[in-house]
ZAROLO-131768 format. One line per 8 residues: number of its first residue (from 1); their letters; for each residue x, z, y of C-alpha. Coordinates in nm, 2 decimals. Layout:
NUM> a> X/Z/Y  ...
***
This chain:
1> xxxxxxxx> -3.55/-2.62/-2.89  -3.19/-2.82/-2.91  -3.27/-2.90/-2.53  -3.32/-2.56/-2.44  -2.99/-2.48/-2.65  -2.85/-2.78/-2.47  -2.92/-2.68/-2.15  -2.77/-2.33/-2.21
9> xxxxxxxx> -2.44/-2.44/-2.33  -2.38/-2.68/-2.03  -2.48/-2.42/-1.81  -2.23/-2.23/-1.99  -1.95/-2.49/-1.97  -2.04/-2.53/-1.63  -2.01/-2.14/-1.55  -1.65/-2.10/-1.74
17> xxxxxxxx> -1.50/-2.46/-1.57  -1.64/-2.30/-1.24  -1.39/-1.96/-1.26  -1.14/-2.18/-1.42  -0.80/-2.04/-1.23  -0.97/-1.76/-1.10  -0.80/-1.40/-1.17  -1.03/-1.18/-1.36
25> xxxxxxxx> -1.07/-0.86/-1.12  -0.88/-0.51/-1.23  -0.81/-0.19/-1.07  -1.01/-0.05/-0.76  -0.88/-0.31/-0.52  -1.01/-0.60/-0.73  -1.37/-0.48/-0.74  -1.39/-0.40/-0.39
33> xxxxxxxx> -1.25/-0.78/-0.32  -1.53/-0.88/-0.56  -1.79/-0.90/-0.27  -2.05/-1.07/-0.53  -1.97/-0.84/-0.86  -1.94/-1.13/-1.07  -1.61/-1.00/-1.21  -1.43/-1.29/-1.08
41> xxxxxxxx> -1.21/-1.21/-0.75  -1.21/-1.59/-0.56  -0.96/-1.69/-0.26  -1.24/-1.67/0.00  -1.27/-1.29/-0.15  -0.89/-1.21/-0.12  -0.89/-1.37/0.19  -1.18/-1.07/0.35
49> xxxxxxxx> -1.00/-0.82/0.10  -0.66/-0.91/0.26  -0.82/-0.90/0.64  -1.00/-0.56/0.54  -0.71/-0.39/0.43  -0.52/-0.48/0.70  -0.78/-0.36/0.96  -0.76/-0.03/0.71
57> xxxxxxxx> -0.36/-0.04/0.78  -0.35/-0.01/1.11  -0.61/0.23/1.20  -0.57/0.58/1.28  -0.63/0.75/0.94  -0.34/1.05/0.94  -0.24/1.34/1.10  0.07/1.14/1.22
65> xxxxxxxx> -0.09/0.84/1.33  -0.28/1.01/1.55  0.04/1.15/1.68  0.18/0.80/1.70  -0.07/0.62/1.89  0.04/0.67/2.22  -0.27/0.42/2.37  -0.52/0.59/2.20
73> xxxxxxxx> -0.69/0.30/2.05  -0.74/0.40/1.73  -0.44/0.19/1.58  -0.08/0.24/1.58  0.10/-0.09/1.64  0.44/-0.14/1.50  0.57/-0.04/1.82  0.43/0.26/1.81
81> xxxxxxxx> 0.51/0.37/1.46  0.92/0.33/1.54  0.89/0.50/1.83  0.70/0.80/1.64  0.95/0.83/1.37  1.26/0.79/1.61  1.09/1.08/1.80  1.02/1.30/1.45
89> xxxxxxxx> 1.29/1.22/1.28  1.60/1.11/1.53  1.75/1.43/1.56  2.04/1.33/1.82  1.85/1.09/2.03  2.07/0.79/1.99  1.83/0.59/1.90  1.84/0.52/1.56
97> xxxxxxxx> 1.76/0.68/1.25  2.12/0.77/1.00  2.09/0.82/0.66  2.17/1.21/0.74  1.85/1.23/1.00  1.63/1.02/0.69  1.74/1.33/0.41  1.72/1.60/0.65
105> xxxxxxxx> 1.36/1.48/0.73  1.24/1.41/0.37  1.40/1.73/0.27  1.16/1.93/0.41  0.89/1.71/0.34  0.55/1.73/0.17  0.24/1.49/0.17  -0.09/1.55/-0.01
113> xxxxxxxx> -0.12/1.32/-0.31  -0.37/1.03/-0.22  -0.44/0.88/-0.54  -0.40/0.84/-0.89  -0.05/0.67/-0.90  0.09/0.99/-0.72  -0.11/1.21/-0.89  0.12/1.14/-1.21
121> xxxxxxxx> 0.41/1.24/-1.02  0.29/1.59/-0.90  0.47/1.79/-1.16  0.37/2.11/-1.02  0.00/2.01/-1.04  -0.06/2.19/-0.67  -0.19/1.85/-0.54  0.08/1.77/-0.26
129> xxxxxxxx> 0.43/1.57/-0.32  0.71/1.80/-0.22  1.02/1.54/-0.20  1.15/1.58/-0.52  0.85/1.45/-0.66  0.80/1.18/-0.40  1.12/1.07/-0.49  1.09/1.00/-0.85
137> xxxxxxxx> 0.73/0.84/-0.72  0.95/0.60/-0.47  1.24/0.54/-0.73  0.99/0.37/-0.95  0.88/0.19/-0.69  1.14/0.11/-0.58  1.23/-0.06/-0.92  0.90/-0.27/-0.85
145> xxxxxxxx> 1.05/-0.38/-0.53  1.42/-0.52/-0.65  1.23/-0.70/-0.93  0.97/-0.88/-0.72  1.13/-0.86/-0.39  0.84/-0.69/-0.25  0.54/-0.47/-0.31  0.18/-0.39/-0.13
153> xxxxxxxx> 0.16/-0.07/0.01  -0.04/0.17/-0.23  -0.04/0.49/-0.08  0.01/0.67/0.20  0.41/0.78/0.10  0.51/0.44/0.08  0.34/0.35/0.43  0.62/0.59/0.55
161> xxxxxxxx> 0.81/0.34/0.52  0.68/-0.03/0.63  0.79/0.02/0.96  0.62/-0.35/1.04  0.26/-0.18/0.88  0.20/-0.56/0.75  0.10/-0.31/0.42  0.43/-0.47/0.24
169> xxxxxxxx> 0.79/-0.34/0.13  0.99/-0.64/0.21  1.39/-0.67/0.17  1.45/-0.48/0.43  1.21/-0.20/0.40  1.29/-0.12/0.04  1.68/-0.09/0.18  1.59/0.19/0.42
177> xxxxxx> 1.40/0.31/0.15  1.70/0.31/-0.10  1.91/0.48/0.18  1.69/0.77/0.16  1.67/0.83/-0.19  2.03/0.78/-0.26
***
């Protein structure tokens, strides 16, 4: 019997000093990257979660990226993207985008909410993000962003705005972003 315990404990032991450093998995994203369910998300698994969503990035899954890629290949390439939104929203064709041409754009904008994060922001409950509400969304992300630096993309209103689609808000990004909600 004590070697039967004995064995259990060290395979124990062995199990906990084994996902020592590990990050316990949370949220959506974290149990897809746990490819073995074991609750326990490992750098291999981040790695293929990482690779998978950005394969997921820069595929064709809108109305407007559908629009955007030109070369029909089923994925709009950064190139592509800028050249879509100085098309939409570059109203005097001189190349780049103001901060007038950004509000006039969002003014008038309105995106279907695409998950649970947005969803809180939909104050009239019809299931779509006027700008208004978007706004409020992006302000708080926003807040994210000057505290970290950065932020993953997590919906479909912030991929509006990572012009490089590497599925990240850098510096630079979250400044065009600022400019069109000030």
């Amino acid at each position: 019997m004590r070697i039967l315990l004995l064995a259990l404990l060290a395979f124990a032991l062995s199990t906990a000093c084994a996902h020592a450093g590990q990050k316990p998995t949370a949220g959506k994203r974290m149990q897809h990257a746990d490819r073995n369910d074991d609750g326990v998300v490992t750098a291999p698994e981040m790695k293929k979660e990482k690779q998978w969503e950005h394969v997921q990035r820069s595929t064709v899954n809108q109305p407007w990226e559908e629009r955007a890629d030109t070369d029909h290949d089923g994925r709009v390439e950064p190139v592509e993207a800028r050249a879509y939104r100085l098309q939409v929203i570059d109203v005097n064709k001189d190349g780049s985008i103001s901060v007038e041409e950004r509000r006039a754009y969002y003014g008038s904008w309105k995106r279907v909410v695409s998950n649970d994060a947005e969803r809180k922001y939909d104050a009239n409950g019809n299931g779509s993000l006027e700008w208004p509400e978007a706004r409020e969304y992006l302000k708080d992300r926003l807040t994210i962003i000057n505290t970290d630096g950065k932020a993953i993309v997590d919906s479909d209103i912030e991929r509006e705005f990572d012009d490089n689609r590497d599925g990240v808000i850098d510096g630079v990004e979250a400044a065009q972003l600022k400019e069109a909600l000030d």
